[in-house]
C-alpha atoms as one frame of an Amber mdcrd trajectory, in Angstrom:
protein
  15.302  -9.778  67.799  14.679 -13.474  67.286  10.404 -12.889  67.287  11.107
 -10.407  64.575  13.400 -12.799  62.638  10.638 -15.412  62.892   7.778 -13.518
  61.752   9.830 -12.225  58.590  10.929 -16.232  57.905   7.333 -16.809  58.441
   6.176 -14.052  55.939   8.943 -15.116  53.642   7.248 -18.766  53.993   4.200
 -17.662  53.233   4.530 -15.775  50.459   6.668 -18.694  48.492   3.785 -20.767
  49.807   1.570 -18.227  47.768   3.664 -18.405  44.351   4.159 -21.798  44.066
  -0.041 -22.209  43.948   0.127 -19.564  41.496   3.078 -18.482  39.918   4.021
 -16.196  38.266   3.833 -16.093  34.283   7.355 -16.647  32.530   6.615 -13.689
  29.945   5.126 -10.581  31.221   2.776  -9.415  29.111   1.182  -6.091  30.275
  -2.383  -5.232  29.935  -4.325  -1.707  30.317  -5.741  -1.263  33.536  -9.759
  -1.241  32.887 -11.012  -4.486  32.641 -13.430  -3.825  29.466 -10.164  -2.374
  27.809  -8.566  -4.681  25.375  -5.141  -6.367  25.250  -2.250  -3.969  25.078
  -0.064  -4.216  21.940   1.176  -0.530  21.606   4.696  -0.371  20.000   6.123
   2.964  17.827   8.794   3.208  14.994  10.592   6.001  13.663  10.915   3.801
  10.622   7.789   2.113   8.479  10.193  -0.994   7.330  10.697  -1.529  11.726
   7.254  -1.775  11.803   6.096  -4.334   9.480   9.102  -6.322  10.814   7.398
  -6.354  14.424   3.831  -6.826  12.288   5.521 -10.279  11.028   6.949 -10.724
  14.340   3.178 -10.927  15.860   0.601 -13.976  16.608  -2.194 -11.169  17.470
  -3.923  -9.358  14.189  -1.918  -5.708  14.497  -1.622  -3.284  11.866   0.245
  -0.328  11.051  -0.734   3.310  11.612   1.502   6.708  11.107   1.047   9.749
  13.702   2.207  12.491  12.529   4.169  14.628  15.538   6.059  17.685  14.134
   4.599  20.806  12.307   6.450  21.768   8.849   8.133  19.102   8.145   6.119
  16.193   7.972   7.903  13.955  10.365   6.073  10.768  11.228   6.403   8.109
  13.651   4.473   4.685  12.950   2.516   2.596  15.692   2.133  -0.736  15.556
  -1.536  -1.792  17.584  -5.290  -4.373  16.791  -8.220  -1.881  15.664  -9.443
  -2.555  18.721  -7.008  -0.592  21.211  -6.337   1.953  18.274  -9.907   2.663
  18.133 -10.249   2.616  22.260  -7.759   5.782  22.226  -9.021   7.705  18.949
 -12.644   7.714  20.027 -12.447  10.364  22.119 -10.390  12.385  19.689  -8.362
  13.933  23.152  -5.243  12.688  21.424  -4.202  10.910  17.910  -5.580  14.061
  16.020  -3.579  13.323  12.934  -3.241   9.592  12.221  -2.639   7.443   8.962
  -3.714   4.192   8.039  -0.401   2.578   5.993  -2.054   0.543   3.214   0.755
  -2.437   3.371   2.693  -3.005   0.098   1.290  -5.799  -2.170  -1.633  -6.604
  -0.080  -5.659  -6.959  -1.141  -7.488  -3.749  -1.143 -10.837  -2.091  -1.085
 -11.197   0.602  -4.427 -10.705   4.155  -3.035  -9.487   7.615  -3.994  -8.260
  10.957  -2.751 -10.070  13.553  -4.610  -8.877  17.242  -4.211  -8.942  20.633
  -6.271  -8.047  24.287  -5.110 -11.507  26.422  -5.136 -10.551  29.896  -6.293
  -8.445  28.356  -9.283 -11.717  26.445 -10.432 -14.528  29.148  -9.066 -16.727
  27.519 -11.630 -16.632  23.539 -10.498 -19.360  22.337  -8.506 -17.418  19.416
  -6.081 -20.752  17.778  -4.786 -21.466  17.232  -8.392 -18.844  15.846  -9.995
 -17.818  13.400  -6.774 -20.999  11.591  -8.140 -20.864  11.836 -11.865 -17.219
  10.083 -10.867 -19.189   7.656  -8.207 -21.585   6.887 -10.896 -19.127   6.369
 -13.955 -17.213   4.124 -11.637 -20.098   2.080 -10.871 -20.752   1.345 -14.663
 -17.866   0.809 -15.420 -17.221  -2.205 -12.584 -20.464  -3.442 -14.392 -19.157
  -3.400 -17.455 -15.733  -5.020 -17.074 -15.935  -6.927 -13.726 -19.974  -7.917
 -13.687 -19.645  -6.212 -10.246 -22.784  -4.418  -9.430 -22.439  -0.994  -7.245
 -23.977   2.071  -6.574 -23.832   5.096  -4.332 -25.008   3.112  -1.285 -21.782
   1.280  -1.729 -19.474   4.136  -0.898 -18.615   5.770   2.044 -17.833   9.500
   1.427 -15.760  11.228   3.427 -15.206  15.725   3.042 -12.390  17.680   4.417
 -13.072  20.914   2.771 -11.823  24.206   3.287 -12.659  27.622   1.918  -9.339
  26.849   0.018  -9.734  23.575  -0.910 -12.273  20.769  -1.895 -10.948  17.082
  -0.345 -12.790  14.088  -0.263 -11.850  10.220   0.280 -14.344   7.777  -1.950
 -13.772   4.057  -0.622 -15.964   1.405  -1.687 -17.442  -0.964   0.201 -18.401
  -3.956  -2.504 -19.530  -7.271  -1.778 -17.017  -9.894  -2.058 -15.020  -8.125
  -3.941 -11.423  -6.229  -3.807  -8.420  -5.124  -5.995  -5.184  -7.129  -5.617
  -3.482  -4.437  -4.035  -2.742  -0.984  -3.624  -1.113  -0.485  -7.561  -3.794
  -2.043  -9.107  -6.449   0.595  -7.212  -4.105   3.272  -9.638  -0.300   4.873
  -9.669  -0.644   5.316  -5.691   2.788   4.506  -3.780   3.405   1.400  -2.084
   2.838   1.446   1.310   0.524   4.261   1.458  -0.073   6.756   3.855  -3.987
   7.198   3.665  -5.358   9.616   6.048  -7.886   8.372   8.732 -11.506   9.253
   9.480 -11.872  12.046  11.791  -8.351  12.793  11.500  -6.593  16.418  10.221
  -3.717  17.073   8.668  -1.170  18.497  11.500  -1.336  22.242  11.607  -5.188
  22.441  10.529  -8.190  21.975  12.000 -10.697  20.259   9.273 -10.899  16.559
  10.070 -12.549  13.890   7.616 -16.418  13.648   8.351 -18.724  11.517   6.924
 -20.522  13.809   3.995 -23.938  15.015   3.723 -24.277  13.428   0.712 -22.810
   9.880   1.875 -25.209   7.395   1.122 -23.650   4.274   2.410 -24.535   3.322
   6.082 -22.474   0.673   7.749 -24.428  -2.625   8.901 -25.893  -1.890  12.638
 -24.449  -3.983  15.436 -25.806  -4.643  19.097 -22.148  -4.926  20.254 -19.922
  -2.491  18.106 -21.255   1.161  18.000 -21.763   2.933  14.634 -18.798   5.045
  14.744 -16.513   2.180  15.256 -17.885   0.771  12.004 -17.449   3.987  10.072
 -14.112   3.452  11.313 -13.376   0.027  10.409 -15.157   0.461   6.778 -12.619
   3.457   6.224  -9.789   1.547   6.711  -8.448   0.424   2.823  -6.572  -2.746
   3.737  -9.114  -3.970   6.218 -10.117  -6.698   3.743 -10.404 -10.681   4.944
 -10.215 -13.551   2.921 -13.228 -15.382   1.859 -13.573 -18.614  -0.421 -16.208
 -16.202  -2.326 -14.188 -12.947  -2.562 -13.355 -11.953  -5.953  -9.848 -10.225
  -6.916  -9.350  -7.912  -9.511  -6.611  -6.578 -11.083  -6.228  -3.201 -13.170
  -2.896  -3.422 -15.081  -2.363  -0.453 -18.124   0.928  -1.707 -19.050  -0.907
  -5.283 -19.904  -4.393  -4.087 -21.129  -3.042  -1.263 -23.754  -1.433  -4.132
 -25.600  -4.994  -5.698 -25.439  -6.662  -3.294 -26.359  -9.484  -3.822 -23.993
  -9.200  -0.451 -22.049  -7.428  -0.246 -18.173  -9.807  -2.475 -16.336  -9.363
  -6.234 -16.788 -10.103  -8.833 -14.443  -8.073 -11.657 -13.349  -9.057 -15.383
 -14.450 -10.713 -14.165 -17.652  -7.448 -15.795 -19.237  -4.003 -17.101 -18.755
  -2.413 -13.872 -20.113  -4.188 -11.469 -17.916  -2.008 -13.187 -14.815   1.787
 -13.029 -15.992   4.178 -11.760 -14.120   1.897 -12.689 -10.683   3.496 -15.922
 -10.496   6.155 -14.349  -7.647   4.864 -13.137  -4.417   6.818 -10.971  -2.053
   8.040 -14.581  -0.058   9.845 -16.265  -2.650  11.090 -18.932   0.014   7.300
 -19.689   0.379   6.842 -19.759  -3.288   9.408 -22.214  -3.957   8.449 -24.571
  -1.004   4.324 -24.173  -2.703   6.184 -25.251  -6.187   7.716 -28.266  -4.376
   4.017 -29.572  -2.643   2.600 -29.725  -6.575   5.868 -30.822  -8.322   6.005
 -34.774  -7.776   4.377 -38.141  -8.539   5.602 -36.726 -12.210   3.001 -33.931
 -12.363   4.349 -30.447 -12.826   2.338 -27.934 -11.392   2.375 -24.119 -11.371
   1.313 -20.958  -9.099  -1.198 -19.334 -11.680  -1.671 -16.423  -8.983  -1.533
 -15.153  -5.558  -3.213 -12.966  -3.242  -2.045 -11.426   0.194  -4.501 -10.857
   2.782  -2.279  -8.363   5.008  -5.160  -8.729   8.497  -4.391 -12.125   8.742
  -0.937 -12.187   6.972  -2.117 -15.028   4.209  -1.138 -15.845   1.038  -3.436
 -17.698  -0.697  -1.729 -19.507  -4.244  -4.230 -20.155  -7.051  -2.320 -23.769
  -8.173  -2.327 -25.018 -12.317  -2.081 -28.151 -13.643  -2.083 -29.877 -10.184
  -5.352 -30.501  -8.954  -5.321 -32.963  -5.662  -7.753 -32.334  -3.918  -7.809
 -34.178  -0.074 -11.536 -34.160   0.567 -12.275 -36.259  -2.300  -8.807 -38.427
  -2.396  -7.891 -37.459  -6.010  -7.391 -35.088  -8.240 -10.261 -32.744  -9.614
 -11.191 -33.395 -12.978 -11.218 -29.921 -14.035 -11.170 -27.424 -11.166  -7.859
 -26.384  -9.689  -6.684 -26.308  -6.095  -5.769 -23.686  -3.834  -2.854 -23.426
  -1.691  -3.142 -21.382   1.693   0.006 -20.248   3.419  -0.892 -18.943   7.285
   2.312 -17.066   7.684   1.163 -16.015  11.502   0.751 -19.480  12.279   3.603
 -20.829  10.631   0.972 -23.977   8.350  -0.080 -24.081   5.326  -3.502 -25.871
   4.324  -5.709 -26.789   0.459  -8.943 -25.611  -0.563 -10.432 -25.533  -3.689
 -12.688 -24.566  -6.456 -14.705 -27.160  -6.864 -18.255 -26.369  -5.796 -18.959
 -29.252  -3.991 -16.022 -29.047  -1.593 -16.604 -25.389  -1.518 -20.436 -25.939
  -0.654 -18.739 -28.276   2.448 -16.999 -25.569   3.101 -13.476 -28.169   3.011
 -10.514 -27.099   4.287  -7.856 -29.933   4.444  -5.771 -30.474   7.380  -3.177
 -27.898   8.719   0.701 -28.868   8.122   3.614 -26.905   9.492   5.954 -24.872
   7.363   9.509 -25.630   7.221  11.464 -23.749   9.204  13.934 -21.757   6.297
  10.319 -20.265   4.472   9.150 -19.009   9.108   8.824 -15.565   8.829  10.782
 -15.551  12.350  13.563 -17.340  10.703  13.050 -15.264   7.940  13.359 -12.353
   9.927  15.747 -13.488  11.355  17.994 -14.035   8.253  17.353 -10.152   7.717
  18.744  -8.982  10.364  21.932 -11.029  10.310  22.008  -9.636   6.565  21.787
  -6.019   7.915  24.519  -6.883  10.725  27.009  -8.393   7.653  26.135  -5.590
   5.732  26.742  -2.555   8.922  30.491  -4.243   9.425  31.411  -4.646   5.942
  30.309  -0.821   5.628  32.335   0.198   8.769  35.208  -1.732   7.958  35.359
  -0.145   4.304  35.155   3.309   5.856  37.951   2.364   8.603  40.156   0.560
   5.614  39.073   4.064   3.499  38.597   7.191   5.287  38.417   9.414   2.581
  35.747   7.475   0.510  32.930   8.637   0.224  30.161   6.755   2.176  26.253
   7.082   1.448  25.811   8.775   4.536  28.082  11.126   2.767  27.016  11.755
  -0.330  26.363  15.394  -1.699  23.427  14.482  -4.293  20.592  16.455  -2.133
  18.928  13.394  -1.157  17.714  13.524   2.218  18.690  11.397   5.277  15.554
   9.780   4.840  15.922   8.667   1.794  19.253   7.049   1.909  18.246   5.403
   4.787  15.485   4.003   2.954  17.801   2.768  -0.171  19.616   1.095   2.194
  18.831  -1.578   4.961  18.513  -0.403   8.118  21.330  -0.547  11.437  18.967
  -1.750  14.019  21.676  -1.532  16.377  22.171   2.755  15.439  18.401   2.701
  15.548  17.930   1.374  19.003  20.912   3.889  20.189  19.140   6.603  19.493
  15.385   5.736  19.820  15.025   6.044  23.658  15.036   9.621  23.622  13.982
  10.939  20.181  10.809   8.405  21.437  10.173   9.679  24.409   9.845  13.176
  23.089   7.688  12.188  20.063   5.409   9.844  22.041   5.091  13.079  24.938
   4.239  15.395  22.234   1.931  13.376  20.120   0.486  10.611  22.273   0.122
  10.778  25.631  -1.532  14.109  26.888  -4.414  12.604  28.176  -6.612  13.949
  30.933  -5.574  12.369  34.233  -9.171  11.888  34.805 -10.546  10.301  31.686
  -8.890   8.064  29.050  -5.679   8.347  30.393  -2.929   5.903  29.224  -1.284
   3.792  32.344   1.759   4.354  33.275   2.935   0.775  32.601   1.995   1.201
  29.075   3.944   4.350  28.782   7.225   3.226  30.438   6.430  -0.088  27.657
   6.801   1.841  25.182   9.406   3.671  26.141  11.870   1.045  27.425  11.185
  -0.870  24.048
């Protein structure tokens, strides 16, 4: 009995021994189980505004993708992954047959559009044709009112036709250039659902398939295979910020009172940027308005831009030009204020040539900690808390008044929960299993043998 006592002390030993040489790491952070597979972020939703929230929440460059997972009525449920992993699991097209790309409110954009028509109601139209009479006219006309030059070879054309109906997806792949976001591209919704490449609609069977016709071949790569660049030159928000890229802006409301048609482009003049002063982070727009408000010089924000990849706003600045590479201010070009929300700094560039030709980037600085999207976050969801007790207490103090859960105005659940601000706390109650069941259906019936998802990563996602 004693031997057997000693050799488990002795084990015990050994094994302590073992961990203190290498211990283990305080946050477990679980990875797929192939060593050429990348990193695992993998998170679902049943609501888009939970997503972004966990997008903010995030050092590593994630984005936002819906899955559709119910027939008839259009349910969705929104993952949260790098282009990398999502791209390691739709490859194979086993799995993730019906997937959206969610073009993120307010963030820079490539030009694209969803072009449809039914074919027996228009037996006459010839859709080849006019895709590139439209290809074409677009092409002059960012000539004409942007000095952008274009052609066919610049857009990658995507077909989903049926006998029943003509689809295509147009997105354009110019040089250095974008729109500001996602309302200046047209009247599209904010935070867009835009359907992937080489995905179908749930229910049918006609994915989106690079045309005959396409024109535009992605750059070859040693390293990344041509369908992953297809894939990553589909994707509408997949645009990074450059000291070079040009933003342009698209505004009817503003150019009808011009006169000058419903193209415009920013920085032609002071008017064509009012009412772009405010950025969706007004805490971070009032701390940039206190870095170029002193030593008796009143600056502005003239624009801004949001670069959703790498979650940065970038603040044109007016009438405050110091400039730290050259210890003064600019005679006559203006500065530029970079916010690195991710990384909680902020940093100054400019528009000078010269510091732009030493490609100058002034030291990083943190942010405060009330404009932290954590803190931020944060805020929110102490906010939503407040707001879920002062709601319950009303309805405990008022039984019989009405409640917006309630209400008889034929608005769906959906949309009253998205008028509100969402209970985290109901969500989590009731995620578990409505998760588990969307996430078996839609996600993980891979082979056993190839491509399969690990069971850690499953039982991840499903604890979360």
């Amino acid at each position: 009995m004693n031997r057997k006592w000693e050799a488990k002390l002795k084990q015990i030993e050994e094994r302590a021994s073992h961990y203190e040489r290498k211990p283990l790491s305080s946050v477990y952070r679980p990875r797929l189980s192939k060593p050429e597979e990348p990193p695992s972020i993998w998170r679902l939703f049943h609501r888009q505004a939970q997503a972004f929230n966990f997008v903010k929440s995030c050092k590593e460059d994630v984005h936002v993708f819906a899955l559709e997972c119910k027939v008839g009525d259009g349910q969705r449920i929104y993952l949260v992954t790098t282009y990398a992993e999502f791209w390691f699991y739709y490859k194979s097209r086993k799995n993730l047959l019906h997937c959206y790309e969610v073009i993120p409110e307010n963030a820079v954009c490539k030009l694209y559009f969803d072009l449809e028509f039914n074919k027996p109601a228009n037996p006459g139209a010839d859709g080849k044709k006019m895709v590139a009479l439209l290809i074409e006219y677009v092409c002059k006309a960012l000539q004409e009112l942007y000095g952008v030059n274009c052609s066919a070879e610049d857009v990658l054309n995507l077909d989903s036709s049926t006998d029943e109906k003509f689809s295509r997806h147009l997105i354009f792949q110019l040089h250095d250039v974008a729109f500001k976001d996602n309302i200046h591209v047209g009247v599209y919704t904010r935070n867009r659902n835009f359907r992937l490449y080489k995905s179908s609609k749930i229910g049918k069977r006609v994915a989106l398939e690079v045309t005959e016709d396409n024109r535009f071949f992605p750059i070859q790569s040693k390293d990344v295979s041509d369908e992953y660049q297809y894939f990553l030159s589909s994707l509408v928000s997949n645009v990074r910020f450059s000291d070079t890229l040009q933003i342009l802006t698209c505004d009817p409301s503003q150019n009808k009172q011009k006169g000058v048609g419903y193209f415009n482009s920013i920085g032609t003049s002071v008017e064509t940027i009012e009412g772009f002063q405010c950025s969706p982070y007004p805490e971070v727009d009032h701390f940039v308005l206190s870095l170029v408000n002193k030593d008796g010089i009143k600056g502005g924000i003239r624009r801004w831009n949001y670069f959703f990849p790498e979650e940065l706003l970038v603040y044109d600045i007016c009438k405050y030009r110091w400039c730290e590479n050259i210890g003064r201010a600019h005679k006559s070009n203006n500065i530029m204020i970079l916010v690195d929300l991710k990384n909680e700094v902020w940093y100054q560039k400019c528009h000078d040539p010269v510091c732009k030709a030493e490609n100058f980037k002034s030291d990083c600085f943190p942010l405060p900690a009330e404009v932290c999207l954590l803190f931020l976050f944060k805020e929110e969801e102490e906010f939503t808390r407040d707001e879920a007790d002062e709601t319950r207490s009303n309805e405990t103090q008022n039984p019989h008044k009405s409640s917006p859960s309630r209400l008889s105005t034929g608005a769906s659940a959906d949309a009253v929960w998205d008028n509100g601000i969402d209970d985290a706390y109901f969500l989590e109650a009731t995620e578990d299993a409505e998760l588990a069941e969307a996430a078996e259906n839609s996600l993980l019936s891979y082979n056993s043998e190839v491509d399969e998802i690990p069971d850690e990563l499953i039982i991840e996602v499903l604890q979360e």
